[in-house]
C-alpha positions in Angstrom: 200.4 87.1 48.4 199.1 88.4 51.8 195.0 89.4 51.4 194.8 90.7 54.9 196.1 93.6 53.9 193.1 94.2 50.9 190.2 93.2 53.6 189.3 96.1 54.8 189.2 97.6 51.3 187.1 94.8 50.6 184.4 94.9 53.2 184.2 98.8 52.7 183.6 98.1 48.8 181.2 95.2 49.4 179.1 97.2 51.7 178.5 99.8 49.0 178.0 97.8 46.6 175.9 95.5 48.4 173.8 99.2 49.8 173.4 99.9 45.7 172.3 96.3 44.6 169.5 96.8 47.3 168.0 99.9 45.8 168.3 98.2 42.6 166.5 95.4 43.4 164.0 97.8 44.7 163.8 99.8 41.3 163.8 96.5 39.6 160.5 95.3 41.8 158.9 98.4 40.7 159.8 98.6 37.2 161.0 95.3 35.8 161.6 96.0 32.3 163.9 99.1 33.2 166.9 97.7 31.2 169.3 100.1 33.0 168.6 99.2 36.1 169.0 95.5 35.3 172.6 96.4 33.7 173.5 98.0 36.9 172.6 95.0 39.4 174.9 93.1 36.5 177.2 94.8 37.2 176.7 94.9 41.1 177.0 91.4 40.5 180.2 91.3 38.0 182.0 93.4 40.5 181.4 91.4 43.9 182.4 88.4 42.1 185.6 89.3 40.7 186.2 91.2 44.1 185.1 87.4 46.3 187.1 85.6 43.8 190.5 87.9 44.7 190.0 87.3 48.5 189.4 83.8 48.0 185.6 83.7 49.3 184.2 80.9 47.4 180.7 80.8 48.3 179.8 84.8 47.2 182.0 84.0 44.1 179.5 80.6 43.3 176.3 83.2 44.0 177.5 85.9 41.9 178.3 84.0 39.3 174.8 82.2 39.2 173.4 85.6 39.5 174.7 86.8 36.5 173.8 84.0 34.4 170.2 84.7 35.7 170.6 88.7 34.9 172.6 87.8 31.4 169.2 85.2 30.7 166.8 88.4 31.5 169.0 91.4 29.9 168.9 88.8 26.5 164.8 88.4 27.0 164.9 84.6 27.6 163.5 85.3 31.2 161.1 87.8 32.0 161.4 89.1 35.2 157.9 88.3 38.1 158.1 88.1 41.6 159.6 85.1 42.2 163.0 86.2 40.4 163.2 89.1 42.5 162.5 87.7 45.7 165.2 85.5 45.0 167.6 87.8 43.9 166.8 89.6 47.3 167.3 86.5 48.7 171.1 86.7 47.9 171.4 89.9 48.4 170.8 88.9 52.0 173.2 85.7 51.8 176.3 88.2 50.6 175.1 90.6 53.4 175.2 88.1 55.7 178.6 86.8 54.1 180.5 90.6 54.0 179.2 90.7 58.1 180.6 87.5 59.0 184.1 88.2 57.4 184.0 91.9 58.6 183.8 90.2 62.3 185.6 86.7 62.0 187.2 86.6 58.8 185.6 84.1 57.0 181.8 83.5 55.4 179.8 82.2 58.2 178.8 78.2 58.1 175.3 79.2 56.0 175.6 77.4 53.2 174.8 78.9 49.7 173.6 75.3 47.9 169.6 76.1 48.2 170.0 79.7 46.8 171.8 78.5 43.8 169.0 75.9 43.5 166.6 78.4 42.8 168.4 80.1 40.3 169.4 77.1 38.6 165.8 76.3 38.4 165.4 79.8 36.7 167.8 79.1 34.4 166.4 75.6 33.5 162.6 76.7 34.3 162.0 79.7 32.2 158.3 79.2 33.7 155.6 81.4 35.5 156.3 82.8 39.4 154.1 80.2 40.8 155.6 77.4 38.6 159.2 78.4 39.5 158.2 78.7 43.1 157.4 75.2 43.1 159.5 73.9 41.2 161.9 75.1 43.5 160.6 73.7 46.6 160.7 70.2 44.6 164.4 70.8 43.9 165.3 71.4 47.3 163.3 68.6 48.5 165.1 66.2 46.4 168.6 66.7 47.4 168.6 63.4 48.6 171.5 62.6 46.0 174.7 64.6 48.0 176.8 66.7 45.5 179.2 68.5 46.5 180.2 72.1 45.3 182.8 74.0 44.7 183.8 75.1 48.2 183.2 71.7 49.3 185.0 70.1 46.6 187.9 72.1 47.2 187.9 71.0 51.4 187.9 67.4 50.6 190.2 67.5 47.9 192.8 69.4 50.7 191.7 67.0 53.2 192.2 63.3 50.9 195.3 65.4 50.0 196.7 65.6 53.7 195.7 61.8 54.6 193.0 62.3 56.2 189.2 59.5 54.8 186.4 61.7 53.1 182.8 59.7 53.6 179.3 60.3 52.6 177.2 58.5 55.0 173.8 57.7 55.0 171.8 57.2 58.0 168.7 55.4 58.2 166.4 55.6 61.3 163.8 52.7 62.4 160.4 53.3 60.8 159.0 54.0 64.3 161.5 56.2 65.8 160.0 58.8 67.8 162.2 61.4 67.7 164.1 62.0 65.1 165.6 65.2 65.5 167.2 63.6 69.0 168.4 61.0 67.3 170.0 62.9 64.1 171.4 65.6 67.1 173.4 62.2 68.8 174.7 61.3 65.6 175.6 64.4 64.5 177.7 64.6 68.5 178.9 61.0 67.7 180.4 61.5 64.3 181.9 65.1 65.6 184.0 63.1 68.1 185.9 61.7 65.4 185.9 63.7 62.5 184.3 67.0 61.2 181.2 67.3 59.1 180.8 69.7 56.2 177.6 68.8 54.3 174.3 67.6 55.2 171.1 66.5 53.3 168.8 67.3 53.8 170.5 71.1 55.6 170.9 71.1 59.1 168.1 72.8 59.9 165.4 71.0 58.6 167.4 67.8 60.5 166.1 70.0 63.4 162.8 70.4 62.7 162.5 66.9 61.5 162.1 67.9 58.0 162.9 64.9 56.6 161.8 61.2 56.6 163.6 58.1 58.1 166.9 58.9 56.3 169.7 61.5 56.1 173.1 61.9 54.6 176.4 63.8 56.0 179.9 63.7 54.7 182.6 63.4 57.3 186.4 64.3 56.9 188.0 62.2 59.6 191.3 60.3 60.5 189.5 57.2 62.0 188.6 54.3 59.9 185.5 53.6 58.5 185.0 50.2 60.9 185.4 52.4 64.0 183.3 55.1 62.5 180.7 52.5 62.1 180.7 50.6 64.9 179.8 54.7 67.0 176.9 54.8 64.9 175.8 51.7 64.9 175.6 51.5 68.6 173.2 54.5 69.0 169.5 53.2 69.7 166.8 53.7 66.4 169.3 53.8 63.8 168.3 50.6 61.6 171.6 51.2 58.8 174.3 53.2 58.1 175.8 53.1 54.6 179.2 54.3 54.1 180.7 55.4 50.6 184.9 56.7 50.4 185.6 59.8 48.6 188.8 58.5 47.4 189.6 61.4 44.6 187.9 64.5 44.3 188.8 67.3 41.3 189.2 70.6 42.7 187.7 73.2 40.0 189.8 76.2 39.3 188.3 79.6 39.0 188.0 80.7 35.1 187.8 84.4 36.7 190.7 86.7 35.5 191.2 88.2 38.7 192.3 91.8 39.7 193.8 92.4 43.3 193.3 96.3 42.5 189.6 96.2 43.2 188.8 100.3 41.7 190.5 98.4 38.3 187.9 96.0 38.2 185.2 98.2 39.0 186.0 100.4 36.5 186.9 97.9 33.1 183.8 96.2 34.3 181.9 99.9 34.2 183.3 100.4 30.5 182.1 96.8 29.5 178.7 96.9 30.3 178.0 100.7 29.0 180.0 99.5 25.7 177.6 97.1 25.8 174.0 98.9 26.3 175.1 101.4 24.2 174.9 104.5 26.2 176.6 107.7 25.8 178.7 107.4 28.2 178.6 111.6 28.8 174.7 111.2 29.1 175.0 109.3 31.9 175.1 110.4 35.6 177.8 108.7 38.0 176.0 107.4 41.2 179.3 107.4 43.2 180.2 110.3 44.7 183.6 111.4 45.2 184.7 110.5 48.4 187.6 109.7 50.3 187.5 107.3 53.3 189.2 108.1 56.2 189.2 105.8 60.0 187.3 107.4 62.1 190.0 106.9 64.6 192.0 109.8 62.9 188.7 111.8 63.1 188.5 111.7 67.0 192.2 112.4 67.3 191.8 115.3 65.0 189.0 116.6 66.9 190.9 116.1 70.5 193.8 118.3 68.4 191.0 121.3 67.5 189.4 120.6 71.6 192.7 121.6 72.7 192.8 124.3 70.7 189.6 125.5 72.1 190.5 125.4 74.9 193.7 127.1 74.9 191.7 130.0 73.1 189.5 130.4 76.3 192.3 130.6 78.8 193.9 133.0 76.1 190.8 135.1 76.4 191.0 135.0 80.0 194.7 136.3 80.3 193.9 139.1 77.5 190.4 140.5 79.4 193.3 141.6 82.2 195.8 143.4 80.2 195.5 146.4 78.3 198.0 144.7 75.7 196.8 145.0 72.0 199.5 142.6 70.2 197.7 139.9 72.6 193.7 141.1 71.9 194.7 140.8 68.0 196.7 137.3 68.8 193.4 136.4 70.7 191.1 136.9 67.3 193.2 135.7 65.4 193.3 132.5 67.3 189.7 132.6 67.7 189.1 132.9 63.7 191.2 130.0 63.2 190.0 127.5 65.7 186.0 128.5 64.6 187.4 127.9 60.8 189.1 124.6 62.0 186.4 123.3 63.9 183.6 124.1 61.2 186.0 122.3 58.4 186.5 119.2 61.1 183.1 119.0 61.6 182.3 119.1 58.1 184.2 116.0 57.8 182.4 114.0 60.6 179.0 115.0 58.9 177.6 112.3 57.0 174.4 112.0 55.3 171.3 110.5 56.6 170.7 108.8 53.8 173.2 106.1 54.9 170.5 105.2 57.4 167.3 105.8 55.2 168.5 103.6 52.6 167.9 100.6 54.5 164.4 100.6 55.4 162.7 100.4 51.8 163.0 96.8 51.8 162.6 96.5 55.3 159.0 97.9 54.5 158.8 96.1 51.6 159.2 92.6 53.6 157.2 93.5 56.4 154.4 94.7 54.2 154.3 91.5 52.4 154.7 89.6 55.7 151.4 92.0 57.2 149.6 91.8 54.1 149.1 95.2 53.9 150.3 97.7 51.2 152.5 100.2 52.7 154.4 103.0 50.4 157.0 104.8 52.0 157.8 108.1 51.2 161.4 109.8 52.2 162.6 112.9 52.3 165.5 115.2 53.4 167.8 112.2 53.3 170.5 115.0 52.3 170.2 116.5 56.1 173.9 115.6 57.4 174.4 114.4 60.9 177.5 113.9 63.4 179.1 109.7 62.4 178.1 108.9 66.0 175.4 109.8 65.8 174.5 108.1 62.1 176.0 105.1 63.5 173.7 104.9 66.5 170.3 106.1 65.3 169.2 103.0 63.1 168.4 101.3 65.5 165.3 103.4 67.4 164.1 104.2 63.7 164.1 100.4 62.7 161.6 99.9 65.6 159.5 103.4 64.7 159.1 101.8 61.4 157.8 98.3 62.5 156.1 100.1 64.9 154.0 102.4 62.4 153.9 99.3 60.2 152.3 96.5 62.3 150.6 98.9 65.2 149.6 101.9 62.8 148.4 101.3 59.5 145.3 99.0 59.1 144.7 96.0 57.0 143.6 97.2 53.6 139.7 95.9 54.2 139.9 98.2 57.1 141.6 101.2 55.0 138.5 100.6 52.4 136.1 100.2 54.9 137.1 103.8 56.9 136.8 105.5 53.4 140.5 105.2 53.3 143.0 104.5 50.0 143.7 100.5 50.5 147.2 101.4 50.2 148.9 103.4 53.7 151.5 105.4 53.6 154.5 105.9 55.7 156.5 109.2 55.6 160.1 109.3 56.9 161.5 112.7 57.3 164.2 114.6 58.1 165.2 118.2 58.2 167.7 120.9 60.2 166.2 123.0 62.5 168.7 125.5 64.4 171.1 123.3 66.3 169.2 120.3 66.0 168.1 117.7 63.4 164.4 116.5 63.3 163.5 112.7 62.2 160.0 112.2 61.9 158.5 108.7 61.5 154.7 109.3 60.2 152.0 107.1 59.3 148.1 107.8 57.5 146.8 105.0 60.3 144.1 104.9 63.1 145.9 106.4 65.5 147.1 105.9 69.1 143.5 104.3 71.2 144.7 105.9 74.3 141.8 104.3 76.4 143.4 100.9 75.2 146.4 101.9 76.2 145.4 103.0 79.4 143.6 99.4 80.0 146.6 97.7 79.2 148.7 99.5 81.9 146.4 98.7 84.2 146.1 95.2 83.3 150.3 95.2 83.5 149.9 96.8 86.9 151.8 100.1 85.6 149.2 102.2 86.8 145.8 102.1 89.0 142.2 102.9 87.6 142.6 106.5 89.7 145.8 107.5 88.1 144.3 106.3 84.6 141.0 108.6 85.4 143.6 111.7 85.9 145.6 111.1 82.6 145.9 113.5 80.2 146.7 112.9 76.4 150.8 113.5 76.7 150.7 111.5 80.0 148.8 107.8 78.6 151.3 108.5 75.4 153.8 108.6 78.0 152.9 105.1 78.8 153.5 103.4 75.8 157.9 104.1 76.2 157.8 102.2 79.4 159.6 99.0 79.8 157.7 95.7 79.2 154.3 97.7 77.7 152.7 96.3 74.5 149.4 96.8 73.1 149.8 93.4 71.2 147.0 91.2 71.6 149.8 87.8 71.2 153.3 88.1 70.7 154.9 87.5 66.8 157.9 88.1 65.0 157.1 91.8 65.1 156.3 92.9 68.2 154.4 92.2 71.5 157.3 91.4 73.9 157.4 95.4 74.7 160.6 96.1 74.2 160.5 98.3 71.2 159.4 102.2 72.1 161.5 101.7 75.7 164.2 100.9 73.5 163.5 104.1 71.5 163.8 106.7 74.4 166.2 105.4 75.9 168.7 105.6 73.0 167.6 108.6 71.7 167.6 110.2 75.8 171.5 108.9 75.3 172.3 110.6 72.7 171.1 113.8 74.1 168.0 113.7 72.4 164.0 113.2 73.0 161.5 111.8 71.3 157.6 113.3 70.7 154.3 111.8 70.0 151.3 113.6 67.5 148.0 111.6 67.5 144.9 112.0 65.8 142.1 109.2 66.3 141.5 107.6 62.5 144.2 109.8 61.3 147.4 108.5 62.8 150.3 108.8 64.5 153.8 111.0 64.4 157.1 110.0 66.0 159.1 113.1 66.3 163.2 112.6 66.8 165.1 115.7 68.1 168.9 115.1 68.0 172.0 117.2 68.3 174.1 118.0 65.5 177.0 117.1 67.0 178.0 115.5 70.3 181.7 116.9 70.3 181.8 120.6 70.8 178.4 122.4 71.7 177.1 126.2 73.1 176.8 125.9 76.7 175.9 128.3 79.3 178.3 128.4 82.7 176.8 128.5 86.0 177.3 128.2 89.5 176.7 126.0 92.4 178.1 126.8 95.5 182.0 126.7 95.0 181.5 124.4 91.8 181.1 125.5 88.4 178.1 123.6 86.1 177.4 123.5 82.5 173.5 123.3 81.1 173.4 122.9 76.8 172.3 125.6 75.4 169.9 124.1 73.0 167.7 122.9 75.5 167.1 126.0 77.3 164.5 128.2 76.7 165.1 131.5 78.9 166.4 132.6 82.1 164.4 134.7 84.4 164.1 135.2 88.4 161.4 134.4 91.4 161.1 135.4 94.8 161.1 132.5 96.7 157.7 133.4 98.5 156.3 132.8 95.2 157.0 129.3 95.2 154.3 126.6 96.2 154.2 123.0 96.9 151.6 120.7 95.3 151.9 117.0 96.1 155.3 117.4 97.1 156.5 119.1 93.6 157.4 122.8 94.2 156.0 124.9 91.4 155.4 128.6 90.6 153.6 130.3 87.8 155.5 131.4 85.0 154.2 133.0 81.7 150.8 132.4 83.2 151.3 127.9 82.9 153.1 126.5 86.0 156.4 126.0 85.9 158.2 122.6 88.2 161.4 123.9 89.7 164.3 121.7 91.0 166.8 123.3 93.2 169.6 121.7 91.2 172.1 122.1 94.0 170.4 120.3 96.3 169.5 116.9 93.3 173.6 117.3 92.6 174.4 117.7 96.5 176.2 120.3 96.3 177.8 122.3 99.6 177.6 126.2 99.9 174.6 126.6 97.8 173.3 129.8 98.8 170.4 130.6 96.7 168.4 128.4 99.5 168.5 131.6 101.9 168.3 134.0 99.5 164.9 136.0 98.4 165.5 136.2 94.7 166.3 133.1 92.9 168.0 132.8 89.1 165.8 130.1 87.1 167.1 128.6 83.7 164.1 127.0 82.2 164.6 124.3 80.1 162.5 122.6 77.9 162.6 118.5 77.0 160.0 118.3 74.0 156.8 120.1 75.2 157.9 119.5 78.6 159.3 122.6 80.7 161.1 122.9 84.3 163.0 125.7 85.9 166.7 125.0 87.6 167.7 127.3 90.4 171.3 128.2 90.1 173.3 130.6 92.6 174.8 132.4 89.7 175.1 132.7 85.9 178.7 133.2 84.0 177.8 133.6 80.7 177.6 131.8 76.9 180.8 129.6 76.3 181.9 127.1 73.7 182.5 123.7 75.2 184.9 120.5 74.4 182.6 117.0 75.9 184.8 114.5 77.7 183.4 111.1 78.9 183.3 110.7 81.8 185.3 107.7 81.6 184.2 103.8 81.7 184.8 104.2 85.9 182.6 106.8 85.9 180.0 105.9 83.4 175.9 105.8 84.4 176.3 108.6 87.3 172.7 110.2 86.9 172.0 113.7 86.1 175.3 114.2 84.3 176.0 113.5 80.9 180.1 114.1 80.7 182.9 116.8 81.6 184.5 119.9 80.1 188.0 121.4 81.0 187.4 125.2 81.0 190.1 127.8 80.4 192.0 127.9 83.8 192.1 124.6 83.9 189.3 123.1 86.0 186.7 120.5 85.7 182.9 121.4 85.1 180.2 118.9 84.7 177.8 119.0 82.2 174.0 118.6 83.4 172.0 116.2 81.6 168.8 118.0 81.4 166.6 114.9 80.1 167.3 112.9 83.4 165.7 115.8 85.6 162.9 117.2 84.0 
C-alpha cells in the first residue's frame, strides 16, 4: 500500500498531538499526581505510536512505546513522578518534534538517533530510584555503551542489507595511547570507512567522537560490499591507530511489530480515546472534549478563494462607478445588492483565514520553562487573550519576533532571584503575554515585573559601538536611546551566550513586525520594568484605504494608520536642520512632500498656497504627507508587487481600482 498518500494527514495529526503532549507535560510538572493528565499524555503516546507504526517510522514507534511503559509504571504507582522523569519525557517530546519536522521537509526521521533517550527510560523502568539517582544512573548507562547493540531500526537495515549481499561489521578501533588528537583521527576513519561502505551506528554517538568524549577506543558498524581484508588494510594504514578488530554480522532477526495497526488514523484515535476512559473510569458525559471541531483546509484554496471575493470587489467599485452616472434604479438596487453580498462574502472568507493566537502562545511555556532553568531564575508566565483571532499569515509569521521578546524579557529583564529579594521584590518574576483587539488592529504585548531599560547603559554602549557620538547621546530623549536598542548589531550583553549578545534579536523584531505592516513600542519604568507593545493588522488581504492624488497618479495611504486630515499655508512651514516642520495641535508636526520622496511629475501642491496634510501616526510617532488632492474612503484588494518588483522603498504593494488602473499603496512605516 502506497503511505504517501496518508503523510500529510499524518504530519497534521502529529503536530497536534505533539502541541497537546507539550502542555501536558507542562500540567504534569506542575501537578504530578494529576491522574488525568497522566492518562492523557498516555494516550498522546498510544496514539503517535500506533500512528509511527502505520507510516513505517521506526524510531518514534521504539520512543512511544518506551514511553508508555514509563507512563503505564507511574499511572499503576510503581514510579512516582520528580523532575528527572519529566525532563525526560520532555526530552522526547523534543526527539518526535524533531522527527515529525524532518519528515514534514525530507520524508524520513532525520539521522538523530533515539538509543540514549530510551536509555533513560529504561533506566526508569529498571531504576524505580530518586531524581538524582536516576540522573546518574543514567549518565552511567550511556557511558557504558561500549558493548554495540543494535535496535530495532538498525536490526531491520542489516538484516535488508545481509539479505541483498552486501557484509555487515562491527568494528572496533583502537587509537595509540598517545595520540594527540583523537577527534582528527576518528573524523579520517570515519572518511576512510565511508569510501567503501556506509556507517549506521557508532559507540560511543557521533558526537561525543567529536568532542573526544571517549577514551582510546570506539566502535562503528559498517554495511559494505568490500571485504573485510581490504576494509582492513584502509584502516590500518591511517597513522595512530594501534588495532582494528573486525566481527561479521552474518544473521541478524528482524523483529516484527506486535502493534495492530490502523491506516485510518481518526479510528485509532478514537478506540484508543474509549480505552483509556473505560479504563480511569470517567463518565464519559462529565468530560470535556479538548478538540475542537475543525476542518482543515490548504491554504492554497484560501488565497484562491480570496482572489475570487478580490475580484468581486473590485467589480462592485467599477459597478458603483457606472451607476453614480445614470439615473437607472434596476442598476442602483443591482449595485446594493452586489455590495451586501461581496461585504457578506468577504466577512465569511475572512472568518475562515482567522486563526487563534493561541497556536502561537502555546509554544512559549516551555520555552520559559527551559530558559528559566537554564538562567536560574524563576519566571511565571501569565497569558491572556489567546482567543484574539488573527489573519494565517500573519499567525504564521509572528512567532518569530515574540520568541526573541520573550528571551529578551527573560535573560535582559527580570533579575536573578537574590536581586528580586534584595530590591524588596517576590524571588519569583513574572512575565505577562497579552493579546487583545483594538479597532482594526490586534495588540501583543510582551511584559515583564524587571529593572527596567538603564537607558544611560544603553546610550554608553552605542557609543562604545560607534552608533552615536557623546553630543547626540547628551540630546537623547527617552523614545530616542529606546530607539537604539532595534538597531542592527546593538547588545547590552556584557559576553555573548546561547541567549543573546550577538545583537541580532530586537533588529530582528522591527523589522518583521515593520513587514507585516506593523510597529513595535517600548514602556519603561526604572526598577519596574519593561513593555514590548506589538500593533498588527487584522488582515493583510483586503483593508480601508483612503485615495489620493499625486500629480496625474493616483496613491493609496491605509487607513488605520492615519490620524486626520487637515490643511496649511505653506508660509507656515519652517525648516529646522533641514526637516521642514509646522505646528500642529500646538506639538510640531514633520511634513514630507510625498510627491517629491515618490518622484512624482505634475505635482502641483509645490506652487500652491494651501496645502492638504494627511497625518499619520507610526506608534507615538506622527508626520504629515502633502497630497495634491483627496478622493475619498475606498475598500482595497493588496497585490504584491511581484518577486521583480519586490524591496522598492516607500511602497508596500498595488491595488487595481474600479476603472481599471494601477495605484500604489504607500508604506507609511518607511517614511515617518
Amino acid at each position: 500500500m502506497d503511505m504517501n498518500q496518508y503523510l500529510e494527514i499524518f504530519i497534521e495529526e502529529s503536530q497536534e498531538h505533539l502541541q497537546s503532549l507539550n502542555q501536558s507535560l507542562l500540567g504534569l510538572e506542575t501537578n504530578p499526581k494529576d491522574m488525568q493528565i497522566l492518562n492523557e499524555i498516555f494516550r498522546v503516546a498510544h496514539t503517535i505510536k500506533g500512528m509511527a507504526a502505520t507510516m513505517g517510522y521506526n524510531k518514534m514507534t521504539n520512543l512511544t512505546h518506551q514511553m508508555e511503559n514509563v507512563l503505564d509504571d507511574i499511572r499503576n504507582g510503581k514510579i512516582e513522578v520528580n523532575t528527572f522523569i519529566v525532563d525526560v519525557l520532555f526530552e522526547c517530546l523534543d526527539f518526535l518534534e524533531n522527527a515529525v519536522n524532518s519528515i514534514a521537509s525530507n520524508g524520513n526521521e532525520g539521522t538523530a538517533a533515539a538509543d540514549e533517550i530510551i536509555t533513560k527510560l529504561n533506566t526508569i523502568l529498571t531504576g524505580k530510584a530518586s531524581s538524582g539517582a536516576m540522573a546518574e544512573t543514567a549518565i552511567t548507562a550511556v557511558a557504558d555503551q561500549g558493548i554495540m547493540k543494535f535496535n530495532q531500526y538498525e536490526n531491520s537495515v542489516a538484516a535488508k542489507a545481509i539479505a541483498q549481499g552486501f557484509n555487515v561489521f562491527k568494528v572496533k578501533i583502537v587509537l595509540d595511547s598517545g595520540c594527540m588528537l583523537k577527534a582528527a583521527r576518528a573524523f579520517i576513519v570515519f572518511q576512510t570507512v565511508e569510501r567503501c561502505g556506509e556507517i549506521i551506528k557508532a559507540v560511543p554517538k557521533v558526537e561525543d567522537i567529536e568532542d573526544e568524549n571517549f577514551d582510546s577506543e570506539f566502535s562503528i558498524a559498517i554495511i559494505s560490499s568490500e571485504s573485510e581484508a581490504i576494509i582492513k588494510k584502509e584502516l590500518e594504514a591511517i597513522s595512530e591507530v594501534s588495532q582494528v578488530i573486525f566481527e561479521k554480522i552474518e544473521h541478524v532477526e528482524e523483529e516484527a511489530s506486535n502493534e495492530v495497526l490502523n491506516n485510518v488514523f481518526d479510528l485509532e484515535q478514537r478506540s484508543t480515546t474509549q480505552i483509556e476512559e473505560k479504563e480511569s473510569g470517567e463518565d464519559a458525559q462529565s468530560k470535556k472534549s479538548k478538540t475542537g471541531k475543525t476542518v482543515r483546509v490548504d491554504i492554497d484554496r484560501l488565497d484562491n478563494l480570496m482572489n475570487l471575493v478580490s475580484e468581486l470587489i473590485i467589480i462592485k467599485t467599477r459597478l458603483e462607478g457606472t451607476g453614480s452616472d445614470t439615473t437607472d434604479q434596476d442598476m442602483s438596487e443591482a449595485v446594493e445588492y452586489l455590495e451586501r453580498i461581496t461585504t457578506n462574502l468577504h466577512d465569511a472568507v475572512m472568518k475562515v483565514r482567522m486563526v487563534p493566537i493561541e497556536r502561537v502562545f502555546n509554544r512559549f511555556p516551555r520555552m520559559v520553562r527551559d530558559l528559566s532553568k537554564e538562567l536560574g531564575k524563576d519566571i511565571d508566565l501569565i497569558m491572556s487573550g489567546e482567543e484574539t483571532e488573527l489573519d494565517r499569515t500573519v499567525i504564521d509569521e509572528i512567532g518569530d519576533p515574540l520568541i526573541h521578546l520573550i528571551r529578551n524579557s527573560i535573560d535582559h529583564g527580570v533579575e536573578s532571584k537574590e536581586e528580586r529579594v534584595k530590591n524588596g521584590k517576590p524571588a519569583t518574576g513574572n512575565l505577562f503575554l497579552r493579546a487583545y483587539q483594538d479597532g482594526n488592529s490586534v495588540v501583543i504585548e510582551v511584559e515583564d515585573d524587571g529593572n527596567g531599560i538603564d537607558l544611560n547603559r544603553v546610550r554608553r554602549k552605542a557609543i562604545e559601538k560607534g552608533l552615536i557620538n557623546q553630543v547626540e547621546a547628551d540630546s537623547m530623549d527617552e523614545r530616542s536611546s529606546v530607539e537604539l536598542l532595534f538597531k542592527p548589531g546593538f547588545s547590552t550583553a556584557e559576553k555573548i551566550s546561547d541567549i543573546s549578545g550577538r545583537g541580532v534579536g530586537l533588529d530582528v523584531v522591527k523589522t518583521k513586525i515593520e513587514s507585516l505592516n506593523g510597529v513595535v513600542e517600548v514602556e519603561t519604568v526604572s526598577g519596574k520594568g519593561s513593555k514590548f507593545i506589538i500593533r498588527l493588522p487584522l488582515t493583510l488581504a483586503i483593508i480601508q484605504a483612503l485615495m489620493v492624488t499625486l500629480g496625474n497618479e493616483k496613491y493609496a495611504i491605509p487607513l488605520n494608520v492615519i490620524r486626520d486630515i487637515t490643511t496649511i499655508n505653506a508660509d507656515t512651514i519652517r525648516n529646522i536642520h533641514g526637516q521642514e516642520v509646522v505646528l500642529n495641535r500646538d506639538s510640531v508636526l514633520p511634513i514630507i512632500r510625498l510627491g517629491r520622496v515618490l518622484d512624482v511629475e505634475g505635482n502641483t501642491s509645490e506652487a500652491e498656497n494651501e496645502m492638504t496634510i494627511v497625518v499619520v501616526k507610526k506608534g507615538e510617532k506622527n508626520a504629515g504627507f502633502i497630497v495634491d488632492s483627496l478622493i475619498g474612503q475606498q475598500e482595497i484588494v493588496i497585490k504584491t508587487l511581484g518577486k521583480y518588483l519586490s524591496g522598492i522603498r516607500y511602497i508596500a504593494g498595488a491595488t487595481i481600482l474600479g476603472d481599471g488602473q494601477v495605484a500604489l499603496i504607500v508604506d507609511t512605516n518607511s517614511l515617518i
